[in-house]
C-alpha positions in Angstrom: 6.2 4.8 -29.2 4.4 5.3 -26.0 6.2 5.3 -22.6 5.1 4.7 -19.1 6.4 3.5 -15.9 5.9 3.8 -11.9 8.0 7.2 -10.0 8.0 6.7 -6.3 8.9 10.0 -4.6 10.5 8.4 -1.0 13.0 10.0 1.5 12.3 11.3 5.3 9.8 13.2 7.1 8.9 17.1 6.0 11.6 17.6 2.8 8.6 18.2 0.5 7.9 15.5 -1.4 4.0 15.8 -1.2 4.9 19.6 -2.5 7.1 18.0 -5.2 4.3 15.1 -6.2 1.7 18.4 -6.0 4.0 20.3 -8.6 4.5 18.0 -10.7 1.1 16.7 -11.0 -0.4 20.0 -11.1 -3.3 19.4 -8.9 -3.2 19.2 -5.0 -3.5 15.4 -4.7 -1.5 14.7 -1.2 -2.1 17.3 2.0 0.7 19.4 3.1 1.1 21.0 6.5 4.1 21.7 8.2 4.3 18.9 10.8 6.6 15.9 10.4 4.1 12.8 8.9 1.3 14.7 7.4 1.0 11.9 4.5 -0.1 8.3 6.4 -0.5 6.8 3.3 1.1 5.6 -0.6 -0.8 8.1 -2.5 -0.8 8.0 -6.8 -1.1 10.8 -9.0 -1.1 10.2 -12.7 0.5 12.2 -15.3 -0.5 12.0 -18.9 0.8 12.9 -22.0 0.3 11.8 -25.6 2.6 9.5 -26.0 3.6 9.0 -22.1 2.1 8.1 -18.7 3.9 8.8 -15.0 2.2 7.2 -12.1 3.9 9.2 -8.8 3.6 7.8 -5.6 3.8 10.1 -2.7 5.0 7.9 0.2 5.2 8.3 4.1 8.5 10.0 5.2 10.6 7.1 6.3 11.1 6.8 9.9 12.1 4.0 13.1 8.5 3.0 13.9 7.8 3.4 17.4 4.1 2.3 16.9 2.2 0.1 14.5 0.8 2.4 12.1 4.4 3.8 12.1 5.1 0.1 10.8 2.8 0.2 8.1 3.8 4.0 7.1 7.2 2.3 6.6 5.8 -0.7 4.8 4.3 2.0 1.9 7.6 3.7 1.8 9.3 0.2 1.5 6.9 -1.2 -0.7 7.2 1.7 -3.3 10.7 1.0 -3.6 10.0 -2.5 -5.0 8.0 -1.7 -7.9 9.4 1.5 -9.1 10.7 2.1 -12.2 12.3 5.4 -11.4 12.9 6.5 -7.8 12.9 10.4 -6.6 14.9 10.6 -3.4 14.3 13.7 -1.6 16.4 15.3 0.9 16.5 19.0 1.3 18.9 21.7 2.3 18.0 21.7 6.0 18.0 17.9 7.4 21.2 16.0 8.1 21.3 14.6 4.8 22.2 10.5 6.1 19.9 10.9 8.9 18.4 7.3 8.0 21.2 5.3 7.0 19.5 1.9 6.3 17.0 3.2 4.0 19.6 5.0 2.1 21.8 1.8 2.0 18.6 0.4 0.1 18.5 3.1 -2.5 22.2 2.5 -3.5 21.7 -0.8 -4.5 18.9 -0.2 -6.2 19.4 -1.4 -10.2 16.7 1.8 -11.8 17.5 5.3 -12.7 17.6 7.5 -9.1 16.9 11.2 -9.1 18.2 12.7 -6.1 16.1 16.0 -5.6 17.8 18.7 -3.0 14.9 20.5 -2.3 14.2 23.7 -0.6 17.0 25.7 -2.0 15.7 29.0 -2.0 16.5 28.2 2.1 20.3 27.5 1.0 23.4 29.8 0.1 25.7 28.7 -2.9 28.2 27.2 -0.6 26.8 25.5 1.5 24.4 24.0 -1.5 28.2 22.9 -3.5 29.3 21.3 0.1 26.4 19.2 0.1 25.7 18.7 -3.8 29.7 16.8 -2.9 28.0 15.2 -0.2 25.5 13.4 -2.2 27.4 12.4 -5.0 29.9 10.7 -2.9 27.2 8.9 -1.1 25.2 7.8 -4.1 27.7 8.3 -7.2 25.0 6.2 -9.3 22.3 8.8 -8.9 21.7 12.0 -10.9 21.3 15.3 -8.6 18.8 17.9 -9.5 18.7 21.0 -6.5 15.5 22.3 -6.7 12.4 24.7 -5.0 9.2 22.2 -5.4 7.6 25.3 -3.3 9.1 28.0 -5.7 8.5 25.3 -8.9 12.1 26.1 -10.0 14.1 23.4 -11.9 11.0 21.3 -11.8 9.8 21.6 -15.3 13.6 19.7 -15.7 12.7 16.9 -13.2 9.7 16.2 -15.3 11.7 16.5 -18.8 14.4 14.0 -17.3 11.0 11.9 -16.1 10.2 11.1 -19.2 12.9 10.5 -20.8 13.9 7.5 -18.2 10.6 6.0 -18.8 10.4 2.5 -20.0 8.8 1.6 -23.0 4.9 0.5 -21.9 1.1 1.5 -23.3 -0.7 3.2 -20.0 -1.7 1.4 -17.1 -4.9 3.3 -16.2 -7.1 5.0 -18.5 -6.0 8.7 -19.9 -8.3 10.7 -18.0 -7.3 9.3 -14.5 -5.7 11.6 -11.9 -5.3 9.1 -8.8 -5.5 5.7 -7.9 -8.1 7.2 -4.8 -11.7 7.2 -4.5 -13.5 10.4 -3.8 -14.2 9.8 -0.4 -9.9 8.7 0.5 -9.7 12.7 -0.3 -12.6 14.0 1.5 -10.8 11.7 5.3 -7.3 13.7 3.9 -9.2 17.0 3.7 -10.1 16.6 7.3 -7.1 15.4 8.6 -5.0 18.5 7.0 -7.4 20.9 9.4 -6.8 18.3 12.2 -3.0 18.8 11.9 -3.0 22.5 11.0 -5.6 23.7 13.9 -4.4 21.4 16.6 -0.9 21.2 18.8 1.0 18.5 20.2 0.4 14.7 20.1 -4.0 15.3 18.5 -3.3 15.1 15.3 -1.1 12.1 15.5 -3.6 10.6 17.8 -6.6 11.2 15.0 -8.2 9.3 12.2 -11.0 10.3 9.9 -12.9 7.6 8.7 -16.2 8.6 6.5 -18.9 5.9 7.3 -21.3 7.6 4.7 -21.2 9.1 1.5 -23.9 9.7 -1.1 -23.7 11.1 -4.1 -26.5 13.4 -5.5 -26.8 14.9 -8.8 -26.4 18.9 -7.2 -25.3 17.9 -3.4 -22.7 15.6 -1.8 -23.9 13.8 2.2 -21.0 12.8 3.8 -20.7 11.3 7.5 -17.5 11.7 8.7 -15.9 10.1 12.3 -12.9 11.2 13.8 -11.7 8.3 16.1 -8.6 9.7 19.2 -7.0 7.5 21.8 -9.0 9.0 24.5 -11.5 11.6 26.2 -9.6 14.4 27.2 -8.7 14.0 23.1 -12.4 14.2 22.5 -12.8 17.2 25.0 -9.9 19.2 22.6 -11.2 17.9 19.3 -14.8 19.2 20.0 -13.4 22.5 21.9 -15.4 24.8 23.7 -19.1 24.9 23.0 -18.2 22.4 19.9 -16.4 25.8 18.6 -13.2 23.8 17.3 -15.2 20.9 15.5 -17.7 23.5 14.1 -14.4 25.1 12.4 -12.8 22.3 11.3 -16.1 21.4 9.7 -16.8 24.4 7.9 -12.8 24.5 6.8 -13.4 20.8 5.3 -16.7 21.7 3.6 -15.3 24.5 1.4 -12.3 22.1 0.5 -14.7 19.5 -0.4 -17.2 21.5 -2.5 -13.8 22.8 -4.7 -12.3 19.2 -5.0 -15.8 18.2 -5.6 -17.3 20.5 -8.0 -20.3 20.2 -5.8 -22.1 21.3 -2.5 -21.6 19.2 0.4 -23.4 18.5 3.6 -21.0 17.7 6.4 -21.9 15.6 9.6 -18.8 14.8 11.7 -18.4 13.0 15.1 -15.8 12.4 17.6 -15.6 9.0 19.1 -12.3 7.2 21.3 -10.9 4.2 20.2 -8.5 3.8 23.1 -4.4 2.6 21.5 -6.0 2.3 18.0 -2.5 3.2 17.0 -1.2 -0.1 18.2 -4.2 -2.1 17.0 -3.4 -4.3 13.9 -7.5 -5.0 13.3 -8.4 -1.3 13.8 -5.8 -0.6 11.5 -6.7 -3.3 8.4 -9.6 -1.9 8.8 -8.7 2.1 8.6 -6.9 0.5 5.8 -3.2 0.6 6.5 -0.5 -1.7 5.0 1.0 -3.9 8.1 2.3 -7.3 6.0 
């Protein structure tokens, strides 16, 4: 008998879940940082075993759009709910737990197996963990509760056991060897945008996108042509930094991720260019490739 089924991972901004869909993948498939709506995107990372296959989606902490590619960050959190076979809601032991009250309403009448996660518990003392493990199970009495560290792996190896065993009957979607649903070049605009958000302050990163406009693959040597379109100049200004000091880093921060997700050397050619409110832009966003139906 072979098992197999869809695990979105959903719940708000910064509780972990790209850690947790890391973990329990075992390979670093979403970026983490730690600002608030690091992951943009629905992400998949495929699990394999002999005789079962879990496809996790890492999802966009769900949030009140006040833009429109906060709408479509919503849609992939929304849209993961609808064909998931198991759902992983994560909250953690330092956000108000029913912070977004209309998403969780949609969880609790959800009809599949839900696996609250309380994450972050090394952060937590026992009572406090007790008064909110009460908490939860009043709020969604359907769900099973698992506190856990993604960050410290503890109690994960049970999330995964319980994973399994809640899978439906099903031979594999994708073939065994897969490990995401992504092309190569999807990870190298991620591995760009992580340095974005971990080397710059304030509203830059959120203001950034990476699209690669060139990628060719050699035998012994990856090209890649990447742009990083902002909102406006004085964005440019900070992006490039002094002298092109700040690009330069970013740049060489990005190659050695690249050449270790990629096996392979990489050349790296990156430019800044404005795209003035592409945030609010439904045809610059179809075509950065975000979800807005």
């Amino acid at each position: 008998m072979h098992r197999a089924g869809f695990v979105s991972i959903v719940g708000n901004p910064n509780v972990g879940k790209s850690t947790l869909m890391n973990t329990l993948v075992g390979e670093k498939i979403s970026i983490i940082t730690s600002k608030a709506q690091t992951t943009r995107h629905r992400i998949m990372g495929i699990v394999n075993g002999e005789d079962y296959q879990i496809v996790y989606s890492d999802t966009p902490g769900v949030l009140v759009p006040n833009y429109k590619l906060q709408e479509s960050m919503l849609n992939f959190s929304n849209s993961a709910l609808q064909d998931a076979d198991i759902l992983l809601y994560v909250t953690d032991t330092v956000e108000t737990v029913n912070k977004n009250e209309s998403f969780i309403a949609k969880v609790q009448r959800m009809d599949i197996p839900v696996i609250v996660i309380i994450n972050k518990i090394d952060l937590s003392d026992q009572e406090s963990l007790e008064k909110q493990v009460a908490y939860l199970q009043e709020l969604m009495p359907h769900a099973e509760l698992v506190p856990l560290s993604a960050l410290r792996k503890f109690n994960v190896e049970y999330v995964l056991k319980r994973i399994v065993e809640l899978l439906p009957e099903s031979p594999p979607y994708f073939d065994k060897d897969t490990l995401t649903d992504k092309p190569a070049r999807f990870f190298v605009t991620e591995i760009i945008r992580e340095k974005i958000l971990l080397y710059y302050q304030k509203e830059i990163p959120y203001s950034t996108e990476v699209v690669v406009e060139q990628y060719e693959d050699a035998p012994n040597l990856v090209r890649i042509n990447a742009v990083i379109y902002v909102e406006r100049d004085t964005q440019k200004g900070i992006i490039i930094g002094h002298g092109g000091k700040a690009l330069k880093k970013v740049g060489m921060e990005s190659r050695k991720d690249m050449e270790a997700f990629l096996g392979k050397k990489v050349y790296l050619e990156m430019f800044v260019k404005v795209e003035k409110d592409w945030r609010n832009k439904e045809n610059k966003l179809k075509a950065f490739g975000y979800q807005l139906d």
